[in-house]
C-alpha positions as a Markdown table, in Angstrom:
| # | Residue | x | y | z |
|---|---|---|---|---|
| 1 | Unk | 0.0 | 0.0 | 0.0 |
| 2 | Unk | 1.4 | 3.3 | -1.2 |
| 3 | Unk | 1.3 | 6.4 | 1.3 |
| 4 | Unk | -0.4 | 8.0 | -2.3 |
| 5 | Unk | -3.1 | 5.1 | -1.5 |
| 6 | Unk | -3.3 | 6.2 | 2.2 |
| 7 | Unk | -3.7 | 9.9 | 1.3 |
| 8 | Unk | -7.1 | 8.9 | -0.5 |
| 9 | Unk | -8.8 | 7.4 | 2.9 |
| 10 | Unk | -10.5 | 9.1 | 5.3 |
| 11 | Unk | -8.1 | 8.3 | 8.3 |
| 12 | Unk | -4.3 | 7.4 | 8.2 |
| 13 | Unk | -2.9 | 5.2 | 10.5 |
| 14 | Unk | 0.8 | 6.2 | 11.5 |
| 15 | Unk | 4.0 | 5.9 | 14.2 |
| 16 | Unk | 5.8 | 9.2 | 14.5 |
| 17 | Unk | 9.4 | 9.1 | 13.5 |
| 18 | Unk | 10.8 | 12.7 | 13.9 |
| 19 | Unk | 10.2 | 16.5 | 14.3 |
| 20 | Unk | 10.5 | 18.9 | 11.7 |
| 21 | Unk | 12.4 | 22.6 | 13.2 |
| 22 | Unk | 11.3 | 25.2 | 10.6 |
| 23 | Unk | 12.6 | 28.6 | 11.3 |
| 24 | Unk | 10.8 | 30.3 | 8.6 |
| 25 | Unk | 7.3 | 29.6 | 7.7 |
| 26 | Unk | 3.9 | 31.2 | 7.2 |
| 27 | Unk | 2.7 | 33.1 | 10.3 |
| 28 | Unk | 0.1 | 30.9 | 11.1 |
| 29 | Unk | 2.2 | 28.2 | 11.1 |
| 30 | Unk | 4.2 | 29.5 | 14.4 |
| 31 | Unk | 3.6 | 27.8 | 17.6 |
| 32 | Unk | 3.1 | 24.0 | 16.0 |
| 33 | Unk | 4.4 | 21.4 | 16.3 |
| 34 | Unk | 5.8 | 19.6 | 13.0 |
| 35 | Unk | 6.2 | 15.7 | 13.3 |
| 36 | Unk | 7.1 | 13.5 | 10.8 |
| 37 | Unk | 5.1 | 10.5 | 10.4 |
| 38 | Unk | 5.5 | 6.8 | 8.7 |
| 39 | Unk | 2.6 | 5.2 | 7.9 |
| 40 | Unk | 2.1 | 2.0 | 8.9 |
| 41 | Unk | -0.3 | -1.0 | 8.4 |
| 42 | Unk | -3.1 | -2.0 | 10.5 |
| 43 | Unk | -0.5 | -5.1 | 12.2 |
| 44 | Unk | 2.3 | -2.1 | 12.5 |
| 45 | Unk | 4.4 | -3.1 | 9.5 |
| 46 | Unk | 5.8 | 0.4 | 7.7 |
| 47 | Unk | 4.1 | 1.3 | 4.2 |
| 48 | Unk | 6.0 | 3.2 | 2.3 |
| 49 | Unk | 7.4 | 6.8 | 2.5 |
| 50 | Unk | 6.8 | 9.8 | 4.8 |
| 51 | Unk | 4.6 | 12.9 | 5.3 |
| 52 | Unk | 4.6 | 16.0 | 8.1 |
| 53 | Unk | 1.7 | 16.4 | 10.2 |
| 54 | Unk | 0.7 | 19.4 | 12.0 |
| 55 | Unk | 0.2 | 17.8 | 16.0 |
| 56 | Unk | -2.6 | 18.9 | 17.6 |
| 57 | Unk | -2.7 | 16.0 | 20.3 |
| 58 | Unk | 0.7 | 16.2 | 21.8 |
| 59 | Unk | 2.1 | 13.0 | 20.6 |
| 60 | Unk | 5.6 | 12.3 | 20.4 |
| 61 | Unk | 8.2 | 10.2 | 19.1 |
| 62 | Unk | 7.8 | 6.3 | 18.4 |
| 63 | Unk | 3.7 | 6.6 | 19.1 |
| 64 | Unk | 1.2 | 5.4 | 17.0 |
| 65 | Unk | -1.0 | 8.1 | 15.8 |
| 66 | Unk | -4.2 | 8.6 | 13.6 |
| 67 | Unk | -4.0 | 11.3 | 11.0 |
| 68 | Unk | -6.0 | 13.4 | 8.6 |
| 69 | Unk | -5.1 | 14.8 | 5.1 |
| 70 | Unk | -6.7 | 17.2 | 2.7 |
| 71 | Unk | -9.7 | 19.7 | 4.1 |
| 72 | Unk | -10.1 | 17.2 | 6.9 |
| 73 | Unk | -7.3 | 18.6 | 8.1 |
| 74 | Unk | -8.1 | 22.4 | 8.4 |
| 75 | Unk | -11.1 | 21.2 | 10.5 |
| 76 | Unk | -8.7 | 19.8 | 13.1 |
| 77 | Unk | -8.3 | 21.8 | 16.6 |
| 78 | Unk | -6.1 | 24.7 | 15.5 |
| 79 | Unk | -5.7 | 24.1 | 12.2 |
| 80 | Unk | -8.8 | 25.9 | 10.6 |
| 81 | Unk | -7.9 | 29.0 | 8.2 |
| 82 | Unk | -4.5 | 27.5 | 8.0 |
| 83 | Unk | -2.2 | 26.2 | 5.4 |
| 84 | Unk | -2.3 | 22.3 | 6.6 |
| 85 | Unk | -2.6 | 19.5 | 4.8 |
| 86 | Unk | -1.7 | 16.4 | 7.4 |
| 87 | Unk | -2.7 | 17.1 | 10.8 |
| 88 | Unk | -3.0 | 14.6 | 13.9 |
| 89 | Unk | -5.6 | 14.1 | 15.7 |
| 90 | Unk | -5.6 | 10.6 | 17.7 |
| 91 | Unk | -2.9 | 8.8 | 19.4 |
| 92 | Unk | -3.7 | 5.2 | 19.4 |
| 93 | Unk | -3.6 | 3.1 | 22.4 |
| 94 | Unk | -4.2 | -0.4 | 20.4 |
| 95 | Unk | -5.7 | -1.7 | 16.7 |
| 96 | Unk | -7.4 | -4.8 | 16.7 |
| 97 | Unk | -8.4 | -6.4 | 13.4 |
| 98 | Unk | -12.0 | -9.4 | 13.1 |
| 99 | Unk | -9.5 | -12.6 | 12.4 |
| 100 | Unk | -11.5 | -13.3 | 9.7 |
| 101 | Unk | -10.3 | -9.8 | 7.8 |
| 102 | Unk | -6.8 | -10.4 | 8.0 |
């Protein structure tokens, strides 16, 4: 599953892998919180490639996380009127698939 596949569903499951530190950017960009994120599949294996996510739940490095992309994301908390296009807005505590899905 391509992260280009991911992109076109309503939800994107994802562990956090890094920060972003941007010095410059728009205005209403100042005060977030950049985080890059590696999606990941349902059982936790990595899919491929990256994105940066505006956080607007606090997460942090190595957690699993549940992110929007497109105008879903300028409806997050803090993120409305704002040039987002990835923004977080779960942290996952655990996924659990029907055995008869897998």
């Amino acid at each position: 599953m391509s992260v280009w596949y991911n992109r076109l569903t309503l939800m994107i499951l994802a562990r956090v892998v890094g920060t972003v530190v941007a010095t410059r950017k728009d205005p209403r960009l100042e005060g977030k919180t950049l985080l890059v994120l590696k999606p990941i599949s349902p059982e936790g294996k990595d899919e491929s490639g990256y994105m940066v996510a505006v956080d607007t739940v606090s997460a942090g490095v190595r957690q699993t996380v549940l992110a929007v992309a497109g105008s879903s994301a300028r409806m997050a908390e803090g993120c409305q009127d704002k040039p987002v296009d990835t923004a977080i807005v779960g942290i996952v505590d655990a996924v659990s698939l029907d055995e008869g899905n897998k």
